[in-house]
C-alpha positions in Angstrom: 50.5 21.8 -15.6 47.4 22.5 -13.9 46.8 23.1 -10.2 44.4 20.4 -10.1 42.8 17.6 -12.9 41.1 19.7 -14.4 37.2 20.1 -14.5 35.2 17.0 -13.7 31.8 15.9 -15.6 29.6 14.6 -12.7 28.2 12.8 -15.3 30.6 10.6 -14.7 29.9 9.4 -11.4 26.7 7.6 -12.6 26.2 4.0 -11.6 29.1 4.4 -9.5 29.1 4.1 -5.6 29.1 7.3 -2.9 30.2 6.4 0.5 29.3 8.9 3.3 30.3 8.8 6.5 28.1 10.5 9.0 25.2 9.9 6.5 22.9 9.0 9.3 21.4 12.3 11.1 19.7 14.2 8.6 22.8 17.0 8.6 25.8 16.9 5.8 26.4 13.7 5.2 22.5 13.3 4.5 22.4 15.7 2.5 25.1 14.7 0.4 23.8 11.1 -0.2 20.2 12.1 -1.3 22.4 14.3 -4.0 24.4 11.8 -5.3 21.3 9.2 -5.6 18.6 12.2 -6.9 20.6 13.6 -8.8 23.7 11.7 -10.0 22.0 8.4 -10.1 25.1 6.9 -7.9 24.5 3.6 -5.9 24.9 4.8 -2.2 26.6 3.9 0.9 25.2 5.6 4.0 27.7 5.1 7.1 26.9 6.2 10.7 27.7 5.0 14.3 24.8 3.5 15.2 22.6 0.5 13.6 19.4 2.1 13.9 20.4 5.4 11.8 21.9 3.6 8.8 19.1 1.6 8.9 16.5 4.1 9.0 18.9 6.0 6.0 18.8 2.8 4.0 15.0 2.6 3.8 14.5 6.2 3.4 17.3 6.9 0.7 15.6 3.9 -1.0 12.0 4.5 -1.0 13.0 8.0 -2.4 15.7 6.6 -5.2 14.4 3.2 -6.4 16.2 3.5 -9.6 19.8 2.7 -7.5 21.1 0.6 -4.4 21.8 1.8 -1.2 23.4 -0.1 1.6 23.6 1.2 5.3 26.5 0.6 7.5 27.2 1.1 11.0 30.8 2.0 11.6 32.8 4.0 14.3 35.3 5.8 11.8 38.1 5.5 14.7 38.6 2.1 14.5 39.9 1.0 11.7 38.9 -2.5 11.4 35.3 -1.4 11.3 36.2 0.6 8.3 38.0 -2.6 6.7 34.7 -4.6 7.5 32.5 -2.2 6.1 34.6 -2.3 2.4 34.3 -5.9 2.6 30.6 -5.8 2.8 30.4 -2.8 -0.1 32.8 -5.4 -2.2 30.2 -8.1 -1.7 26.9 -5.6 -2.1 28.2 -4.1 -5.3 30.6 -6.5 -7.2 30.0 -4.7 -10.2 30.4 -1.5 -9.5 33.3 1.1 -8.6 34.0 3.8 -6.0 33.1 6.9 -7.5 33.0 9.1 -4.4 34.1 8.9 -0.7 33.2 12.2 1.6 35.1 11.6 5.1 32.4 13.6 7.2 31.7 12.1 10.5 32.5 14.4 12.7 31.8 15.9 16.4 31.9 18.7 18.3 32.1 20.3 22.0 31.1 24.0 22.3 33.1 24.8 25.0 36.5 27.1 26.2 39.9 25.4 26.3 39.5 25.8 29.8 36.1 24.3 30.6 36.8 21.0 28.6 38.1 17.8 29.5 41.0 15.8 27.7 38.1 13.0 27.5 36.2 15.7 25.0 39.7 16.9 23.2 40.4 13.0 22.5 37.5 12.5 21.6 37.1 15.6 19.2 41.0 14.2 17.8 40.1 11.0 17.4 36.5 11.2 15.6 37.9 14.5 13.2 41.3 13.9 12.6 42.2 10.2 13.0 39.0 9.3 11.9 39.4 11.0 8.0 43.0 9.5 8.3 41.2 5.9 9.1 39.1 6.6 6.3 41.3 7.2 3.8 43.5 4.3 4.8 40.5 2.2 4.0 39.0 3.3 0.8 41.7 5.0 -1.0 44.0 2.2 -2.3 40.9 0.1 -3.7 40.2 3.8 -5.5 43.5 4.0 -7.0 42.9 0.8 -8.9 40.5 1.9 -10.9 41.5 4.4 -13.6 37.9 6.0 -14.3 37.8 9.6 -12.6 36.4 9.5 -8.8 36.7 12.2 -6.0 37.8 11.8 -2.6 36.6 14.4 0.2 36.7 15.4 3.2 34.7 17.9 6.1 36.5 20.1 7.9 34.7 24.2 8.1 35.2 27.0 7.4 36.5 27.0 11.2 39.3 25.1 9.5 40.5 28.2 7.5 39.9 30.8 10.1 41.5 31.9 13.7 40.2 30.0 16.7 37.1 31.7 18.6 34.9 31.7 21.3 34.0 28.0 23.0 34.9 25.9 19.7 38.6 25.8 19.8 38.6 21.8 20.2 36.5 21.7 16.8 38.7 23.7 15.0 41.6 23.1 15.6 41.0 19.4 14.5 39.6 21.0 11.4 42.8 23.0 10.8 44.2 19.5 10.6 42.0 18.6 8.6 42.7 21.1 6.0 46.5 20.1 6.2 46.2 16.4 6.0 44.2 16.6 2.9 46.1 19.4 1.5 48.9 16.7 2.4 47.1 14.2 0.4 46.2 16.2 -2.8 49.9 16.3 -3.0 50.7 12.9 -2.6 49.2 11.5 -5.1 49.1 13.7 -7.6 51.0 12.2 -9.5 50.4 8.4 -9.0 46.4 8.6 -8.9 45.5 11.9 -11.0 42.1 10.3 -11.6 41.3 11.1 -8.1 40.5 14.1 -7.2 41.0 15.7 -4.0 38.6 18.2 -2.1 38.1 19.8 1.6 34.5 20.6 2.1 34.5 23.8 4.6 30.8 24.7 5.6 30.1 28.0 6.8 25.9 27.9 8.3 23.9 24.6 7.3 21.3 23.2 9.0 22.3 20.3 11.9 22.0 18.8 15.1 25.7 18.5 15.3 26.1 19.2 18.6 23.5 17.6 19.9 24.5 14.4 18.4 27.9 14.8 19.4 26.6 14.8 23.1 24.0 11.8 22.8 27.1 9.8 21.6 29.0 11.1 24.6 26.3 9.7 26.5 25.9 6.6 24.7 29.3 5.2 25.5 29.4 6.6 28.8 26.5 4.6 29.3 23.5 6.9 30.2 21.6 6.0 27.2 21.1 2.9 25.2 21.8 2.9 21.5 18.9 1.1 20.2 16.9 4.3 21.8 19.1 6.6 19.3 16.8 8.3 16.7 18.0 10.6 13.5 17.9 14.1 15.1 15.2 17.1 14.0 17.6 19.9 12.9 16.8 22.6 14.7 15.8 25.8 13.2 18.6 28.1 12.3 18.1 31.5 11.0 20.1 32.0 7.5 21.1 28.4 7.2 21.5 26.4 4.1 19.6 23.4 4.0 21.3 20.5 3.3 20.1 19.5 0.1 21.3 23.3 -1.3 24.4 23.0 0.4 24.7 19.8 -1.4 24.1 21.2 -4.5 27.2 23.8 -3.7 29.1 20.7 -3.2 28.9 19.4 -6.3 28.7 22.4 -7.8 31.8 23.3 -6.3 34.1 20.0 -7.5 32.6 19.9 -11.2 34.5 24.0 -11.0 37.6 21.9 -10.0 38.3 24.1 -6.6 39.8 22.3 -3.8 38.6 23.9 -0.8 34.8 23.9 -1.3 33.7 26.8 1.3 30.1 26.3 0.7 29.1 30.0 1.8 25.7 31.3 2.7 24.8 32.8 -1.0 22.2 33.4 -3.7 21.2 30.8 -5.2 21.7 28.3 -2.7 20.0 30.6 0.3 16.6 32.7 -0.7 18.5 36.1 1.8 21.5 38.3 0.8 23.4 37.7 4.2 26.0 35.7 3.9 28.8 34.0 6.3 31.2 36.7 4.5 33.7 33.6 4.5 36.4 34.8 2.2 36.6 38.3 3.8 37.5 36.5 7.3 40.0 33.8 5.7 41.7 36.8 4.1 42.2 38.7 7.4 44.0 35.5 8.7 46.4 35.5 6.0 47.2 39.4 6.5 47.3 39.0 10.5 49.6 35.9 9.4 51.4 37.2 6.6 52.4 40.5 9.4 53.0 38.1 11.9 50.7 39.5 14.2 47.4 38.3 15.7 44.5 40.5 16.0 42.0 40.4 19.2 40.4 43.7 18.8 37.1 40.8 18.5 37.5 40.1 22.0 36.4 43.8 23.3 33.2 44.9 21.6 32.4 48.2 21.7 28.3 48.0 20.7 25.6 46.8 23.1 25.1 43.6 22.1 27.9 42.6 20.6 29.5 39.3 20.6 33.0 38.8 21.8 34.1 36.8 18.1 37.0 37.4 16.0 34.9 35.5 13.0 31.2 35.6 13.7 31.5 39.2 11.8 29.6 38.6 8.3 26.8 40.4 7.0 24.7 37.2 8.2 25.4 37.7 12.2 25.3 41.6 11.7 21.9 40.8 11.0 21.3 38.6 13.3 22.5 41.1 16.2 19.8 43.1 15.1 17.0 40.7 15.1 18.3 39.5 18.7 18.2 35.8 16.9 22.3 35.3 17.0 22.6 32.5 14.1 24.0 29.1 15.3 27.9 27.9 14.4 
């Protein structure tokens, strides 16, 4: 039997639907939609937390793709009865269509040490990455198992979810360690009862977004400093060596029609126009040999160069260059 289900025609994911979660700040999730509308002629489902950027998704995925539908939902992926409502209204938007694609990507992120962050950021960080892609299975998965056509269920966790924890980010991944786990989890779950679905974990190495920065305008959304209805989809910044998020996209797909499960979407030729890539398979590799002798390697924490950077990961050809352009390239 084969690892997984085989290859998958993307063909046929036409006329189906493509729910996105985080769809509404221009990073991943955006990305991912204008891909499966442009170029998969899939109905789409733009989800976010906040009115105004679904919205403003909506009538932008629609202007560019008249040929399908998109609908634009706000939902906070941590409370599941947000999620239920927002089926019930892609039941009623599109009665005659099924689910052909869900990507769990909402997601947030604090940049800082274990030490220097509160238990309101871990939570937070928990709740959004891990509980929220558990919340969003629970919702759509069982209405994809009735249908017997060929759909694909994914999830965002990074590349940070396949490597050792570094540096200030050790809140982001270790919720996307869990992330890797749980969906590895689910691949084997239903295997055997839904083989028409087919399971991924998207692990990004550099693409262009404003992660961050949205994760702290949430922050300061609930906390009350700012006011929703002022929220507006983010610029992403400029990052040096970055995918943008239409290529990564691309990889995506790309990726799942080669029927590989962990799709780490690397900084390469043809999807970047450089030859310095993230190096991601070198780093996972010297995970599994630190693991495989049972030993842990922090050699990363004393550089021995002027300039270096204290990482255990940030090693690649990309950030070698990027030492010596003094432009360190963005996680």
């Amino acid at each position: 039997m084969s690892k997984q289900q085989g290859i998958f025609d993307l063909t046929e994911l036409k006329g189906k639907i493509a729910i996105v979660t985080g769809a509404g700040n221009n990073g991943i999730g955006w990305g991912l939609c204008k891909h499966a509308a442009g170029h998969l002629g899939m109905h789409v489902v733009a989800m976010d937390l906040h009115k105004n950027l679904v919205d403003s998704a909506q009538q932008r995925l629609q202007s560019a793709y008249p040929a399908v539908k998109v609908l634009g939902i706000a939902c906070d992926v941590t409370k599941p009865e947000e999620l239920a409502a927002a089926l019930s209204a892609i039941e009623a938007f599109f009665p005659n269509s099924e689910i052909g694609a869900v990507f769990a990507n909402a997601g947030t992120l604090f940049n800082k040490t274990i030490l220097k962050s509160s238990i309101d950021e871990w939570a937070t960080t928990l709740n959004v990455n891990v509980l929220g892609v558990v919340n969003t299975i629970q919702a759509f998965l069982p209405k994809m198992q009735l249908s017997e056509t060929g759909s694909i269920f994914c999830t965002t966790a990074s590349v940070g979810g396949l490597v050792r924890g570094d540096g200030g980010t050790a809140s982001y991944q270790a919720s996307k360690h869990a992330v890797v786990s749980l969906t590895e989890s689910l691949s084997f779950e239903i295997a055997r009862r839904s083989p028409q679905i087919r399971v991924h974990v998207l692990c990004p190495c550099i693409v262009e977004s404003a992660l961050p920065t949205n994760s702290k305008t949430n922050a300061q959304e609930e906390s009350g400093e700012i006011n929703a209805n002022d929220i507006q989809p983010s610029s992403n910044p400029t990052i040096d060596f970055a995918m943008t998020t239409e290529n990564h996209a691309q990889q995506v797909f790309d990726l799942i029609a080669a029927n590989k499960f962990y799709l780490l979407t690397d900084n390469v030729r043809p999807y970047v126009n450089h030859d310095y890539p993230f190096e991601a398979l070198k780093i996972v590799r010297e995970r599994m040999e630190n693991m495989s002798d049972l030993t842990l390697d922090n050699a990363g924490a004393f550089p021995t160069e002027p300039g270096d950077t204290k990482t255990s990961t940030l090693t690649g050809a990309m950030f070698r260059e990027a030492r010596k352009r003094k432009t360190p390239a963005a996680k």
